[in-house]
OpenMM code with the backbone's topology and positions (N, CA, C; nanometers):
from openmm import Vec3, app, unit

residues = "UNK UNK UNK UNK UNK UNK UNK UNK UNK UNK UNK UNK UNK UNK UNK UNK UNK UNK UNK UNK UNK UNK UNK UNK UNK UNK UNK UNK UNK UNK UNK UNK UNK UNK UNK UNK UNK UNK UNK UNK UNK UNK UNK UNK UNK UNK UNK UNK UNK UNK UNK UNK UNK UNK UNK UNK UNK UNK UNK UNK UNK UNK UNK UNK UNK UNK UNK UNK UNK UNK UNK UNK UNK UNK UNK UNK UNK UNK UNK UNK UNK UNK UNK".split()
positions = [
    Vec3(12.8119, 16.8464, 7.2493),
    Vec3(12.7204, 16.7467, 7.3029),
    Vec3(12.5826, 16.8119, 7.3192),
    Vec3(12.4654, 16.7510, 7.2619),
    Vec3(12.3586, 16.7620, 7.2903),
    Vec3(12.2837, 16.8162, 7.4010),
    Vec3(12.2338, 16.9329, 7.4972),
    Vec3(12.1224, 16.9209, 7.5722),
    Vec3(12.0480, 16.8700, 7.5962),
    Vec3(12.0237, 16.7498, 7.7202),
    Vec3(11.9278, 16.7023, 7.7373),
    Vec3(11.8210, 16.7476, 7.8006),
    Vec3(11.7055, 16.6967, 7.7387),
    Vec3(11.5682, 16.7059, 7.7551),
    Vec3(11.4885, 16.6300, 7.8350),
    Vec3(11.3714, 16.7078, 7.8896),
    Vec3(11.2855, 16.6128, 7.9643),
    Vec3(11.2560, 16.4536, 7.9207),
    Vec3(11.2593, 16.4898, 7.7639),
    Vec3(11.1951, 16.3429, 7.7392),
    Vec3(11.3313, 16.2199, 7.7816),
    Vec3(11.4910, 16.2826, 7.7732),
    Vec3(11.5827, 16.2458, 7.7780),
    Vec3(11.6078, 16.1704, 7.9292),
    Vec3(11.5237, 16.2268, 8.0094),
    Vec3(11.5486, 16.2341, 8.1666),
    Vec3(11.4224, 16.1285, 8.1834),
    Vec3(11.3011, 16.1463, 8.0914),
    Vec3(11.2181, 16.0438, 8.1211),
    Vec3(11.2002, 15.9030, 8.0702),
    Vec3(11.3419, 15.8909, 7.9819),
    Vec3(11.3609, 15.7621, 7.9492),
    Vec3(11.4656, 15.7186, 8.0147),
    Vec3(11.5732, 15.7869, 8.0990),
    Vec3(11.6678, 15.7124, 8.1749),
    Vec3(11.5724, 15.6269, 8.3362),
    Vec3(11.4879, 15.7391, 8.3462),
    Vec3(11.4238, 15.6733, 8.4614),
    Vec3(11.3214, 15.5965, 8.4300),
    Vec3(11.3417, 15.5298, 8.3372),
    Vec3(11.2273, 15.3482, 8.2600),
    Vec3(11.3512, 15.2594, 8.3185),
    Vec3(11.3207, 15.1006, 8.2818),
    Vec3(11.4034, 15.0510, 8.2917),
    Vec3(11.4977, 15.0649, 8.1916),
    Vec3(11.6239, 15.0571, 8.1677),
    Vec3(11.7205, 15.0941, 8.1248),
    Vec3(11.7373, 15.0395, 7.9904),
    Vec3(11.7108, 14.8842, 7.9341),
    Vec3(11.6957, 14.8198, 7.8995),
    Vec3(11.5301, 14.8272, 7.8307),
    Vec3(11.4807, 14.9099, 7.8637),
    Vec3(11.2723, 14.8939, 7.7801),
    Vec3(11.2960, 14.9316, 7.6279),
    Vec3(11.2442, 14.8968, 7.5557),
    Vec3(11.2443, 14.9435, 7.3777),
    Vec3(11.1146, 15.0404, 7.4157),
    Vec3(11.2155, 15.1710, 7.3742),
    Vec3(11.1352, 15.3229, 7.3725),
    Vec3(11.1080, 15.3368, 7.2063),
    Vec3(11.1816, 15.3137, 7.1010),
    Vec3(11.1075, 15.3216, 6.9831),
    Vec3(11.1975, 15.2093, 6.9084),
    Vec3(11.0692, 15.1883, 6.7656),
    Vec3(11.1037, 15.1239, 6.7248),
    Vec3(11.0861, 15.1425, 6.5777),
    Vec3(11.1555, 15.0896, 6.4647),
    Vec3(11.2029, 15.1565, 6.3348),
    Vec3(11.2242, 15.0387, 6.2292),
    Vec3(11.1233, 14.9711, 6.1604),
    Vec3(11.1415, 14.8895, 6.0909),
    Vec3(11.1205, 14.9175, 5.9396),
    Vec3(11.2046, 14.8522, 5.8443),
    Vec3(11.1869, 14.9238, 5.7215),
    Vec3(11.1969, 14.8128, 5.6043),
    Vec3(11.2084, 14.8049, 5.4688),
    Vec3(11.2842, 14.7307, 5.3746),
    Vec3(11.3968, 14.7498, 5.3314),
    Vec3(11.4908, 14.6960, 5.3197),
    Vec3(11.6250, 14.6981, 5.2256),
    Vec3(11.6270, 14.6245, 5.1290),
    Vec3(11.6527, 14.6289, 5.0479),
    Vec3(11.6729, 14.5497, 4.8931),
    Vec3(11.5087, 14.5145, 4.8293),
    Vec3(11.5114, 14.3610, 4.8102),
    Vec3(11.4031, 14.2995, 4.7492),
    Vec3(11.3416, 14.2030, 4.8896),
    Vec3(11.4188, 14.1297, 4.9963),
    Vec3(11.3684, 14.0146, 5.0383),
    Vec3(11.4064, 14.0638, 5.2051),
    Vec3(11.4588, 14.1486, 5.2197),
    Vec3(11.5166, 14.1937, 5.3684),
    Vec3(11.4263, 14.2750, 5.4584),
    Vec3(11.4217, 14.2531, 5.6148),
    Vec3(11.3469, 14.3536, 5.7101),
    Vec3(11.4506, 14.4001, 5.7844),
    Vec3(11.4405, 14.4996, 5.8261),
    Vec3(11.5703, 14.5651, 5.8771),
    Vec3(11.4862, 14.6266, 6.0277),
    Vec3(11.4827, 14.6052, 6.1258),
    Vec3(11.4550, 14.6701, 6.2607),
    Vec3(11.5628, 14.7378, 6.3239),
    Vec3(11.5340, 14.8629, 6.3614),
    Vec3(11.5863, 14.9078, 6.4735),
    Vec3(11.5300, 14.9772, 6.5571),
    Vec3(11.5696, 14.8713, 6.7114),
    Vec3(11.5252, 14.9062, 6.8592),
    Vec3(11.6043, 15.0080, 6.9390),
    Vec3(11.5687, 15.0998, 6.9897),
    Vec3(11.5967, 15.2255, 7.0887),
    Vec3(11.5632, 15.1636, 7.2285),
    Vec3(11.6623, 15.1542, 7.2851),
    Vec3(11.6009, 15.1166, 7.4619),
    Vec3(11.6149, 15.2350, 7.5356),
    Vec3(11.5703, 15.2969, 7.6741),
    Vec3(11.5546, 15.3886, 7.7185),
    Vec3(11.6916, 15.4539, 7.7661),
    Vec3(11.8303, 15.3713, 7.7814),
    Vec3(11.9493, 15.4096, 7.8267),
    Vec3(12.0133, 15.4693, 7.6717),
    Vec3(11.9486, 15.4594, 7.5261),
    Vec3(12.0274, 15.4928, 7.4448),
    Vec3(12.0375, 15.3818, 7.3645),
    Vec3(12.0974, 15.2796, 7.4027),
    Vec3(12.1639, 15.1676, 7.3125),
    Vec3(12.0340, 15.1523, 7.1543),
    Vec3(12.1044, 15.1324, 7.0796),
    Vec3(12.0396, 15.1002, 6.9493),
    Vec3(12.0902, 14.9718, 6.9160),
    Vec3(11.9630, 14.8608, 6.8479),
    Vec3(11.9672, 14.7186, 6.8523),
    Vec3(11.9616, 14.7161, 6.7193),
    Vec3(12.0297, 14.6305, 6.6154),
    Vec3(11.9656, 14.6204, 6.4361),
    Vec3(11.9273, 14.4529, 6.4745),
    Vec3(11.8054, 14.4622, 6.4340),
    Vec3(11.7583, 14.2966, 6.4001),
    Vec3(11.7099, 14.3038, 6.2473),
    Vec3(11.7519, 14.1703, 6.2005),
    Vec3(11.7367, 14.2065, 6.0495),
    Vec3(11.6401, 14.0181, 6.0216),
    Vec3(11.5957, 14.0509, 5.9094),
    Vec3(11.5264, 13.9285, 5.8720),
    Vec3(11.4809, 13.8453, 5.6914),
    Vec3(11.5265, 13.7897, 5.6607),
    Vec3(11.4936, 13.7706, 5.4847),
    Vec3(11.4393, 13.6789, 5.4829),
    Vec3(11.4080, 13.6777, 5.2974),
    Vec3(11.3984, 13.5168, 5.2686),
    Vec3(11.4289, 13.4898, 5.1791),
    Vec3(11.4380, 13.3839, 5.1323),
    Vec3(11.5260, 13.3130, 5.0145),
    Vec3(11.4431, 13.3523, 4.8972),
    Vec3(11.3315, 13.3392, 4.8678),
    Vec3(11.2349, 13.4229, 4.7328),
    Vec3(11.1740, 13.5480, 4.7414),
    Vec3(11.2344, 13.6447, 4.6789),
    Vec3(11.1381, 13.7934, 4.7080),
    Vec3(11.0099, 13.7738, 4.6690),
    Vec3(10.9427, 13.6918, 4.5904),
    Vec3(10.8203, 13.7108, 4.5601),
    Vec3(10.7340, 13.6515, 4.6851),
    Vec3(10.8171, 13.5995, 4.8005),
    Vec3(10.7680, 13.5467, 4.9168),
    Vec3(10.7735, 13.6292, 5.0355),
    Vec3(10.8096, 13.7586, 4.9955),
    Vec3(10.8532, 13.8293, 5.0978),
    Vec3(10.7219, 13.9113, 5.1856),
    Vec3(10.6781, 13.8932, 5.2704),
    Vec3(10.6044, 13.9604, 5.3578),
    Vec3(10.6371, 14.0660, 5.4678),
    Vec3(10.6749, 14.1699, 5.4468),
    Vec3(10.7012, 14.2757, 5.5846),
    Vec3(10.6530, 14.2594, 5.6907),
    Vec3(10.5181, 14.1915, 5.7661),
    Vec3(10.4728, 14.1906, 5.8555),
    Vec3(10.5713, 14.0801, 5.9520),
    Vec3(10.5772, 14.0009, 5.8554),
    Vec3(10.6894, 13.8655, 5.9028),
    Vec3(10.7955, 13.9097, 5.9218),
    Vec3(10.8269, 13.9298, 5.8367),
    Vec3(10.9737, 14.0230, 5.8434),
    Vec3(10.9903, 14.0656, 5.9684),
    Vec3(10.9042, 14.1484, 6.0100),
    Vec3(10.9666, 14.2656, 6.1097),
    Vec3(10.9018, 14.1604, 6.2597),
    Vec3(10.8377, 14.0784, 6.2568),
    Vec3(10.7969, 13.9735, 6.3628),
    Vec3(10.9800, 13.9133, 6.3925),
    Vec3(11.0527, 13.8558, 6.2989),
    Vec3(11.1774, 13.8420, 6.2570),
    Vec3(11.2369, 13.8900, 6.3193),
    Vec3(11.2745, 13.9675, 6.3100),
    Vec3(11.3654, 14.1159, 6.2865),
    Vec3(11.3636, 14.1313, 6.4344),
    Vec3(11.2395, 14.1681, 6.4924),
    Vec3(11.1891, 14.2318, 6.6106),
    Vec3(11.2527, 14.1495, 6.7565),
    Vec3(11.2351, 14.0319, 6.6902),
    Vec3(11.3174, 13.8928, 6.7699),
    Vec3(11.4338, 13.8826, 6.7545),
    Vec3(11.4951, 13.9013, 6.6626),
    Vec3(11.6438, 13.8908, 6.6483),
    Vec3(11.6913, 14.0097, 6.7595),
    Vec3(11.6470, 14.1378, 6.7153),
    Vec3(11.7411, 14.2029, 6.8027),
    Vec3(11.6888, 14.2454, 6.9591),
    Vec3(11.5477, 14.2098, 6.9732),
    Vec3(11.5223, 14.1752, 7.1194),
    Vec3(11.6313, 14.0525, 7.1798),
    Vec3(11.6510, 13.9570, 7.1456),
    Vec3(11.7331, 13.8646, 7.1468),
    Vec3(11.8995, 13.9309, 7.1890),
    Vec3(11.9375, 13.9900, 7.0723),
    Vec3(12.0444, 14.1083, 7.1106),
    Vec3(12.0394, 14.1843, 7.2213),
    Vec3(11.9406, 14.2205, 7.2546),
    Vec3(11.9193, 14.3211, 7.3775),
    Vec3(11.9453, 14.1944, 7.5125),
    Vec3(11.8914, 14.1185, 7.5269),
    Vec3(11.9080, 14.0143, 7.6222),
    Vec3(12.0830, 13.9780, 7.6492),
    Vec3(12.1043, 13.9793, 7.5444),
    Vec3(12.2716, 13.8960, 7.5264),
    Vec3(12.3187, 14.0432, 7.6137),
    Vec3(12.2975, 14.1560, 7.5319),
    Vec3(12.3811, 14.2555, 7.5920),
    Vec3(12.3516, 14.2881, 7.7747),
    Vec3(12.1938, 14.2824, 7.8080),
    Vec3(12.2527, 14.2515, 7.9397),
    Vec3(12.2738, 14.1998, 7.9854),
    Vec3(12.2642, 14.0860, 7.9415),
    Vec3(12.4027, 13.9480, 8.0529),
    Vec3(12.5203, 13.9811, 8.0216),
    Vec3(12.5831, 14.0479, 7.9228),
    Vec3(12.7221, 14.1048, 7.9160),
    Vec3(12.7358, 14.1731, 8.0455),
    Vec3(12.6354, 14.2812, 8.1091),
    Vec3(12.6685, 14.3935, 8.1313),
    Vec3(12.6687, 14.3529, 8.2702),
    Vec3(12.5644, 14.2545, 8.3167),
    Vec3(12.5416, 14.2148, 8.4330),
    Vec3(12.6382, 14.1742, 8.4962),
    Vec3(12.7628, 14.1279, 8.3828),
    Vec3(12.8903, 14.0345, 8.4976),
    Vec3(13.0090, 14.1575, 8.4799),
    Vec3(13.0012, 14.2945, 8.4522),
    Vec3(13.0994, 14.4047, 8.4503),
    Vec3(13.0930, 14.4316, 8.6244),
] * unit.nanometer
topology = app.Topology()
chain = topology.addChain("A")
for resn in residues:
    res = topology.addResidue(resn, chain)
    for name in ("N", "CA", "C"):
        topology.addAtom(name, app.Element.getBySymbol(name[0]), res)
């Protein structure tokens, strides 16, 4: 197991739940692929396409993307909230 680090110690004490980084990319021809880091660890994939690659815009995409798995992050703490 890893040594943790200051920076490790200064993202548990954010809210638990904050997007500490974020990682958006292309896959294929028409796809945005995001992934969110929140400060407890958890990793989020929000993904986003479109039906014509020659329509495909990354900026949109990852606007997409960015929502989908913020969206994910929400769901997961109302999961966590009723443990």
């Amino acid at each position: 197991m890893p040594q943790k680090t200051y920076q490790d110690e200064e993202n548990i004490a954010r809210q638990p739940f904050e997007v500490v980084d974020e990682e958006c990319f292309k896959a294929g021809r028409k796809t945005t692929v995001c992934v969110l880091t929140c400060a407890c660890g958890l990793e989020v994939v929000g993904t986003a396409n479109c039906v014509d690659p020659d329509d495909y815009d990354k900026s949109i995409g990852r606007k997409y993307a960015v929502k989908e798995a913020k969206g994910k992050i929400e769901e997961y703490k109302g999961v966590n909230s009723h443990v």
